[in-house]
DSSP file (Angstrom, degrees, kcal/mol; ACC not computed):
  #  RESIDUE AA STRUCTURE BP1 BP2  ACC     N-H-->O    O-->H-N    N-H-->O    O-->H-N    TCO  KAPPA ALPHA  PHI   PSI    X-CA   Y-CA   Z-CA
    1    1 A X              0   0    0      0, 0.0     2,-0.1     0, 0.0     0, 0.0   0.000 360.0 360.0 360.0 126.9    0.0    0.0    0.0
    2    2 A X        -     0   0    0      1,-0.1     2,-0.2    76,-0.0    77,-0.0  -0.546 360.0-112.2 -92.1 170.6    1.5    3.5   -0.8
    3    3 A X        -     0   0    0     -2,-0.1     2,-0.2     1,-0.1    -1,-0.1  -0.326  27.2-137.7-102.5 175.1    1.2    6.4    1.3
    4    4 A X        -     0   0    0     -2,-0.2     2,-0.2    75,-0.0    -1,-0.1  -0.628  21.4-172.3-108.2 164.9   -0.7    9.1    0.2
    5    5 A X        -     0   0    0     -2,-0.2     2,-0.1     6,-0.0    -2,-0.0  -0.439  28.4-132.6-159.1 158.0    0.1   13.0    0.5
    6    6 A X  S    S-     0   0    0     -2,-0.2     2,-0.2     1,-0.1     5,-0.1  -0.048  73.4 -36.8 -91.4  17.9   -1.1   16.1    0.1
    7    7 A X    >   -     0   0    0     -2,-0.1     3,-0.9    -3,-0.0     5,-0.2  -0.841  66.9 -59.0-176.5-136.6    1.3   17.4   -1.4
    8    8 A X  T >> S+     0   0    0      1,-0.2     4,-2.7    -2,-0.2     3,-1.0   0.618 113.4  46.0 -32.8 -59.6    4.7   18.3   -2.5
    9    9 A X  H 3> S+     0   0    0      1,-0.3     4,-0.9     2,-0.2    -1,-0.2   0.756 115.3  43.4 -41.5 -56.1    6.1   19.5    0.6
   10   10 A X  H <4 S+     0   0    0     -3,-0.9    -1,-0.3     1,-0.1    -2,-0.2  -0.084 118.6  45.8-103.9  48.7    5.0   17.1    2.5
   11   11 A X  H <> S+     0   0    0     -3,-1.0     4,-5.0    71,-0.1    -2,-0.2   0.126  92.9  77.3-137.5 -75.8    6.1   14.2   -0.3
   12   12 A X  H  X S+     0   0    0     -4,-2.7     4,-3.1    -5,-0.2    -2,-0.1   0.794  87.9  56.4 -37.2 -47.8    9.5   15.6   -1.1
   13   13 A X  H  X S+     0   0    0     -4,-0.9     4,-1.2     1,-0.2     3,-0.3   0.928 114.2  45.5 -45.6 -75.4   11.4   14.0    2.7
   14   14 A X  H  > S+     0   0    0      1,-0.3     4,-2.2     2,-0.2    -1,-0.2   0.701 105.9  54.0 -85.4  -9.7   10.3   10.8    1.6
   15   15 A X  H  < S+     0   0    0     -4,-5.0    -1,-0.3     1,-0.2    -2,-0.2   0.984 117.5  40.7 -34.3 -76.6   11.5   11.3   -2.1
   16   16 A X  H >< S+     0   0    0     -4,-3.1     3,-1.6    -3,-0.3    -2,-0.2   0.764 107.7  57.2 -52.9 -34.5   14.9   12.0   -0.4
   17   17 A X  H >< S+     0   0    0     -4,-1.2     2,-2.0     1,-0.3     3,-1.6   0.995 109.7  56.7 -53.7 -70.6   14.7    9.0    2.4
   18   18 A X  T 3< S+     0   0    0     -4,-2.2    -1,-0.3     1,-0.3    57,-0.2   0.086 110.8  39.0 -59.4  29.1   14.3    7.1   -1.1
   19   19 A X  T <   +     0   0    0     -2,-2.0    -1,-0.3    -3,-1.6     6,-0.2  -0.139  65.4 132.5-167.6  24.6   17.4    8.4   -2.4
   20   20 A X    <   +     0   0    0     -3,-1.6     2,-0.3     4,-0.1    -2,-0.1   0.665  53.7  93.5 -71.7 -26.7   19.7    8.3    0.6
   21   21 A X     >  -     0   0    0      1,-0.2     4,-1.3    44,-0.1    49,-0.1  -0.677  63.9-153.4 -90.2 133.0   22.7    6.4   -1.8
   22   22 A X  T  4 S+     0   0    0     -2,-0.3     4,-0.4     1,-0.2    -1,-0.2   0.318  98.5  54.8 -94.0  16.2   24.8    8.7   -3.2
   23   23 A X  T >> S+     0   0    0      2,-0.1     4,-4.0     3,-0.1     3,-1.2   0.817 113.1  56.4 -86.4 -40.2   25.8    6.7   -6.3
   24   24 A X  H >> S+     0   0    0      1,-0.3     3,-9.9     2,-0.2     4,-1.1   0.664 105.6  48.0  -2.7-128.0   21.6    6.8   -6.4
   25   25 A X  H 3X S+     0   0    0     -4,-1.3     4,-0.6     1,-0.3    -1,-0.3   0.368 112.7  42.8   2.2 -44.9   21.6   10.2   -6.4
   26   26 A X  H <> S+     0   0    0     -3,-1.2     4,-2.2    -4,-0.4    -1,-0.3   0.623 109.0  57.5-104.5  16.7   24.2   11.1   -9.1
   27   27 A X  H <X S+     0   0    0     -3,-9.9     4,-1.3    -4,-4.0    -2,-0.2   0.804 107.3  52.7 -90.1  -2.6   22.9    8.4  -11.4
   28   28 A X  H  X S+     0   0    0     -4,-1.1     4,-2.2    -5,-0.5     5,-0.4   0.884 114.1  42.7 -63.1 -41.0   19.5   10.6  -11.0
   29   29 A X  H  X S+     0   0    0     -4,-0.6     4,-6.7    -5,-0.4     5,-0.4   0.997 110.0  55.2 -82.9 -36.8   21.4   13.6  -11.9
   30   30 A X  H  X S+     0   0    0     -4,-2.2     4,-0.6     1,-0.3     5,-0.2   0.805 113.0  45.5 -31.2 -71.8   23.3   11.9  -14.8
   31   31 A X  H  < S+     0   0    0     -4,-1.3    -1,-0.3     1,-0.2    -2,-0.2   0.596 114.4  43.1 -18.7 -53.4   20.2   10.9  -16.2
   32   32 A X  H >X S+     0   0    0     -4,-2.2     4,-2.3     1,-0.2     3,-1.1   0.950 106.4  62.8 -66.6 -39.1   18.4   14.0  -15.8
   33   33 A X  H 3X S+     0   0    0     -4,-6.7     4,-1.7    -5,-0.4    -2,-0.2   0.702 103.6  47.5 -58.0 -15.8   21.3   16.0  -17.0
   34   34 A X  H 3X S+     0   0    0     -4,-0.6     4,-0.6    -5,-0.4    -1,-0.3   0.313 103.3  67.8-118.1  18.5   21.3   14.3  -20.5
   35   35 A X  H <> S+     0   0    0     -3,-1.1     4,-1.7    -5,-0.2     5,-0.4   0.740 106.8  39.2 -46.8 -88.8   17.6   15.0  -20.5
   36   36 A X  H  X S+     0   0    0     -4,-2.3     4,-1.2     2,-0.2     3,-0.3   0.523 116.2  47.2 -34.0 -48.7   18.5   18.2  -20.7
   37   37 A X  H  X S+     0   0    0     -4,-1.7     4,-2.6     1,-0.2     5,-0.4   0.952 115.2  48.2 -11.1 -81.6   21.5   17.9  -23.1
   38   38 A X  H  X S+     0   0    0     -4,-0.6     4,-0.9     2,-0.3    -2,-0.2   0.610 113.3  46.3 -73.5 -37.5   19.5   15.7  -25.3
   39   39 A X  H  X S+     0   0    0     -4,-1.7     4,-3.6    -3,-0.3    -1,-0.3   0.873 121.2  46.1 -32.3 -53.7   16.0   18.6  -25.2
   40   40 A X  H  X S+     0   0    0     -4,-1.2     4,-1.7    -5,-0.4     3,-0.5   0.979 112.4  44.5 -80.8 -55.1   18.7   21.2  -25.8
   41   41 A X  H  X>S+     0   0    0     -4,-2.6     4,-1.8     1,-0.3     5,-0.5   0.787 117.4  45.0 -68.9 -24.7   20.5   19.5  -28.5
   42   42 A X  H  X5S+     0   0    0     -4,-0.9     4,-1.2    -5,-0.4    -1,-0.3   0.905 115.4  42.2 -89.0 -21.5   17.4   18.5  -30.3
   43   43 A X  H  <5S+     0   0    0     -4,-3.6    -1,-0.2    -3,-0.5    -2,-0.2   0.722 124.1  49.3 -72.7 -25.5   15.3   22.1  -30.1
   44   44 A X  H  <5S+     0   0    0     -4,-1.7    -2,-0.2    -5,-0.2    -3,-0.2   0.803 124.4  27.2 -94.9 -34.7   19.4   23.3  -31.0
   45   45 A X  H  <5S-     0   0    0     -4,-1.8    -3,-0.2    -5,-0.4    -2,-0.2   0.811  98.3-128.0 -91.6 -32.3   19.6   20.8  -33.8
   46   46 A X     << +     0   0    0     -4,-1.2     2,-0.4    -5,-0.5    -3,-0.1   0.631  65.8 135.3  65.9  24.1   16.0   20.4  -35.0
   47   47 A X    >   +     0   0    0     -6,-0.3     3,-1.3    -5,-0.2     4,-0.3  -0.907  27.5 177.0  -5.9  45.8   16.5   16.5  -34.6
   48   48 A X  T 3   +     0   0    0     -2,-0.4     3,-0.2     1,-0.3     4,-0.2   0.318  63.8  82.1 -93.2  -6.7   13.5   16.3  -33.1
   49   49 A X  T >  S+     0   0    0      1,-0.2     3,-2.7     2,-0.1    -1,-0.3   0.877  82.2  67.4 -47.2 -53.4   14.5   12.2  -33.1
   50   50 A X  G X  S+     0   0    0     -3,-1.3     3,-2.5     1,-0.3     4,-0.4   0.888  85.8  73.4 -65.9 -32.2   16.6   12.6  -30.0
   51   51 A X  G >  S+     0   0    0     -4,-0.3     3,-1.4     1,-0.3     4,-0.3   0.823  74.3  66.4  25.4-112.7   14.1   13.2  -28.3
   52   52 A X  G <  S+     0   0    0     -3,-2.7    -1,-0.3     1,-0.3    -2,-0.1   0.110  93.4  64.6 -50.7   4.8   12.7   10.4  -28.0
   53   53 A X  G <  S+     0   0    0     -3,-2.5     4,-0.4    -4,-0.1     3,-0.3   0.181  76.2  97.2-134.0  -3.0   15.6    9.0  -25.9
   54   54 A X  S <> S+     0   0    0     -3,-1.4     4,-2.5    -4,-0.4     5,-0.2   0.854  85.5  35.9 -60.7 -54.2   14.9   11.4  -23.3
   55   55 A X  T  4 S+     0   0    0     -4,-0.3    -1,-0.2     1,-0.3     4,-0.2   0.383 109.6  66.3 -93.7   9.0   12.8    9.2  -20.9
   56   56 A X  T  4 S+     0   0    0     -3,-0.3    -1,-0.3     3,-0.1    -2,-0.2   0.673 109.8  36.7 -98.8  -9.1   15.0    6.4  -21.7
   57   57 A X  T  4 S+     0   0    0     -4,-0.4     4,-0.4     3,-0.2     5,-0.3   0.771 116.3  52.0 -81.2 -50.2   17.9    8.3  -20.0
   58   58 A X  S  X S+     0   0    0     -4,-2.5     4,-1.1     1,-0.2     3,-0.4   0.942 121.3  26.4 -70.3 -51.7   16.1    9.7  -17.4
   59   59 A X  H  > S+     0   0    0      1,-0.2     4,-0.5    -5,-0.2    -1,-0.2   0.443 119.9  55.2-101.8   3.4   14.5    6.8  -16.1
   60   60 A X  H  4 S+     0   0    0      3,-0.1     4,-0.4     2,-0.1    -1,-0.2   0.690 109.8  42.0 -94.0  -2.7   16.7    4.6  -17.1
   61   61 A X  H  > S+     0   0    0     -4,-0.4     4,-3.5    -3,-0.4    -2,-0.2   0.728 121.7  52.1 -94.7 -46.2   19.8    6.1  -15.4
   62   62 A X  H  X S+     0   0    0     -4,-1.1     4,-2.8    -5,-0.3   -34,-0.1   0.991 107.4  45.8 -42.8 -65.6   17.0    6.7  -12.3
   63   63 A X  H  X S+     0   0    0     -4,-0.5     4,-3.2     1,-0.2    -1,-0.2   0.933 110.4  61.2 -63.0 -27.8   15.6    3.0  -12.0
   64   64 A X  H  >>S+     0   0    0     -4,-0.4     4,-1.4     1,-0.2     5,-0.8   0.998 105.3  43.2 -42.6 -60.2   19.4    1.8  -12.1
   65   65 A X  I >X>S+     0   0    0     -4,-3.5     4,-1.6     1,-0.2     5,-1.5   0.876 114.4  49.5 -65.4 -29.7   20.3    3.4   -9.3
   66   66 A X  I 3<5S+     0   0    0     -4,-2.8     6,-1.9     3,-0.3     5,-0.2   0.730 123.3  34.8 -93.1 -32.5   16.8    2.4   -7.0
   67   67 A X  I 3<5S+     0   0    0     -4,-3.2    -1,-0.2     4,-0.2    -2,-0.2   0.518 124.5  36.6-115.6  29.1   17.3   -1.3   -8.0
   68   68 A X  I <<5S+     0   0    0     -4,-1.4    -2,-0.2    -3,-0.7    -3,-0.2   0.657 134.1  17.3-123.2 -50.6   20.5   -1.8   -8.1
   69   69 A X  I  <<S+     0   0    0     -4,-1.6    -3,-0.3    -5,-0.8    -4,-0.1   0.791 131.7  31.7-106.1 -33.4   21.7    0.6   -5.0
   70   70 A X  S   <S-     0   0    0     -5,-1.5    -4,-0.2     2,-0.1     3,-0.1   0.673  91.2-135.9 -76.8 -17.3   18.8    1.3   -2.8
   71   71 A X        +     0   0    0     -6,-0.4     2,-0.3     1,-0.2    -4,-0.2   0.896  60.8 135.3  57.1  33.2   16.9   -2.0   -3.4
   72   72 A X        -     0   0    0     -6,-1.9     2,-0.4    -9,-0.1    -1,-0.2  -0.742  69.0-122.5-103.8 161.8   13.9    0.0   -3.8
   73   73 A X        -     0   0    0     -2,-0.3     2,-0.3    -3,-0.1    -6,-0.0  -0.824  46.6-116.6 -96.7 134.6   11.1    0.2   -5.9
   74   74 A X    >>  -     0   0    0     -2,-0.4     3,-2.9     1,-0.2     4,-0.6  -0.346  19.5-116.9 -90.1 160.1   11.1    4.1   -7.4
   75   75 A X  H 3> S+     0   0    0     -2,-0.3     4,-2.7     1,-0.3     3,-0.5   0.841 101.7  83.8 -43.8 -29.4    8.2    6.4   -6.5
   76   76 A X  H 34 S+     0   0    0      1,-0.2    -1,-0.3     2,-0.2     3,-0.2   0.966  86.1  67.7 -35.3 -42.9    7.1    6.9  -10.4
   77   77 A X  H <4 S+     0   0    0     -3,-2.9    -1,-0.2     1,-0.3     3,-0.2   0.881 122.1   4.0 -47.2 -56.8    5.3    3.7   -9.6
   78   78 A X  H  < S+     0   0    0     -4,-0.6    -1,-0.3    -3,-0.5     2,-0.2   0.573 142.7  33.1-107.3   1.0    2.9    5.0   -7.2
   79   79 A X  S  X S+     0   0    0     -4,-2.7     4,-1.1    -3,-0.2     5,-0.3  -0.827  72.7 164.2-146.1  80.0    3.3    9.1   -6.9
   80   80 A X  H >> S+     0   0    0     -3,-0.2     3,-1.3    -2,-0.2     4,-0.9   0.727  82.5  40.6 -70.7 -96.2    4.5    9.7  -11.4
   81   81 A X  H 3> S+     0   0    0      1,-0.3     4,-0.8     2,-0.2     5,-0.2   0.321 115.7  39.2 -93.5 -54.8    3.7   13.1  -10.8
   82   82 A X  H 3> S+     0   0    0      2,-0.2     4,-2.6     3,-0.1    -1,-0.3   0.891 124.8  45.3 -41.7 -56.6    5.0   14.2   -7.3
   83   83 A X  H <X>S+     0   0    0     -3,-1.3     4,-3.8    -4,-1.1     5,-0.6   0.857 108.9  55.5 -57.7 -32.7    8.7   11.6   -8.2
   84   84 A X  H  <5S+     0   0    0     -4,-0.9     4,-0.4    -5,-0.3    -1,-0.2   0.941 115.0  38.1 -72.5 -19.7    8.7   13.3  -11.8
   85   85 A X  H >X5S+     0   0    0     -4,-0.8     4,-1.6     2,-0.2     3,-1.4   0.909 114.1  67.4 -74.4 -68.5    8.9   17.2   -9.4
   86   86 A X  H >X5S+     0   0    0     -4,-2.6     4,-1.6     1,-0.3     3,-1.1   0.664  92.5  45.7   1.7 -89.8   11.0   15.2   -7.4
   87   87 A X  H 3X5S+     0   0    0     -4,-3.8     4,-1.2     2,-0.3    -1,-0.3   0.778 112.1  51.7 -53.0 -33.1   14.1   14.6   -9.6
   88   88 A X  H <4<S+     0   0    0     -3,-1.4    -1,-0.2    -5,-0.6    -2,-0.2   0.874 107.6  47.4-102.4 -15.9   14.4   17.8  -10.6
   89   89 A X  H XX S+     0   0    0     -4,-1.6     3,-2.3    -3,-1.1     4,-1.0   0.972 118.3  51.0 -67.6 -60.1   14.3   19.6   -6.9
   90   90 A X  H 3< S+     0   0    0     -4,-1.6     4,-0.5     1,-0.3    -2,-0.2   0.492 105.7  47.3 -77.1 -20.8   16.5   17.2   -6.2
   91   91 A X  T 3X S+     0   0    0     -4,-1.2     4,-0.9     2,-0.2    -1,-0.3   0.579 111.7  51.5 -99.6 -24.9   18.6   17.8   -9.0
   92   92 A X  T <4 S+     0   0    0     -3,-2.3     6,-0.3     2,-0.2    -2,-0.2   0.787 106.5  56.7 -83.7 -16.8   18.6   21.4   -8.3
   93   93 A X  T  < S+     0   0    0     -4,-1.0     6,-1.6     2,-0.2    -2,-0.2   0.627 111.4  43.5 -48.8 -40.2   19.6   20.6   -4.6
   94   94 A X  T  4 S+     0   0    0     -4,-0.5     3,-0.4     4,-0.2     7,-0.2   0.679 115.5  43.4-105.0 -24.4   22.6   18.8   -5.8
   95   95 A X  S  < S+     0   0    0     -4,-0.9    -2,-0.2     1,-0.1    -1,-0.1   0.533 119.5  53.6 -70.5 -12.3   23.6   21.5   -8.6
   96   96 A X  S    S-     0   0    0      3,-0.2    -3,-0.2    -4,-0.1    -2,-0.2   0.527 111.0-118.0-117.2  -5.9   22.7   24.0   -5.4
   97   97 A X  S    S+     0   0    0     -3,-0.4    -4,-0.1     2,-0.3    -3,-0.1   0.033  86.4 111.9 104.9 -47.8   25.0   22.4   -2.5
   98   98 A X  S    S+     0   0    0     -6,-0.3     2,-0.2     1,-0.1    -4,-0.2   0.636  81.5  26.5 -61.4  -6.4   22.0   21.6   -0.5
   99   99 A X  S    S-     0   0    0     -6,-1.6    -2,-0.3    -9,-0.1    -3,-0.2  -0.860  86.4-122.5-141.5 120.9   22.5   17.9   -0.9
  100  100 A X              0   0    0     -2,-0.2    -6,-0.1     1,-0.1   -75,-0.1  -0.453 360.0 360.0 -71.0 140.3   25.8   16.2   -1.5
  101  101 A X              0   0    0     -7,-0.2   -75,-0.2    -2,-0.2    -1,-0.1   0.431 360.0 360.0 -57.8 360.0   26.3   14.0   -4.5
């Protein structure tokens, strides 16, 4: 049974509790970061193919690290919308200092 909450704020601790390993954590940023790369290069390039490779990057770089080094299942599963906010405060968090890689 997943927990419920209402809403971001009070979501976001157990994001991070579910992300306490810090090879976790930078293969989340890896993975987001060539989101981004791979957006920019394709709006830059107009290669609108690349795309498509976005969410295989992101979440594939993600769901490594949760079943390989936390031994957790990741939050898309039961909160997509809340985890997908998630990753990317978290990702400014770790670009920001406020959480070491």
């Amino acid at each position: 049974m997943s927990q419920q909450f209402g809403s971001f704020g009070e979501f976001y601790p157990f994001y991070l509790r579910e992300h306490a390993n810090r090879t976790s954590r930078a293969l989340h940023f890896i993975g987001s970061t060539l989101v981004l790369l791979l957006l920019a290069w394709s709006a830059w390039s107009a290669q609108w193919r690349y795309v498509l490779l976005a969410p295989l990057c992101g979440y594939g770089f993600a769901w490594v690290g949760h079943f390989f080094f936390e031994k957790n299942r990741p939050a898309t599963f039961t909160h997509p919308f809340y985890s997908f906010a998630g990753d990317w405060v978290m990702w400014k968090d770790l670009i920001t200092g406020k959480i070491r890689f």
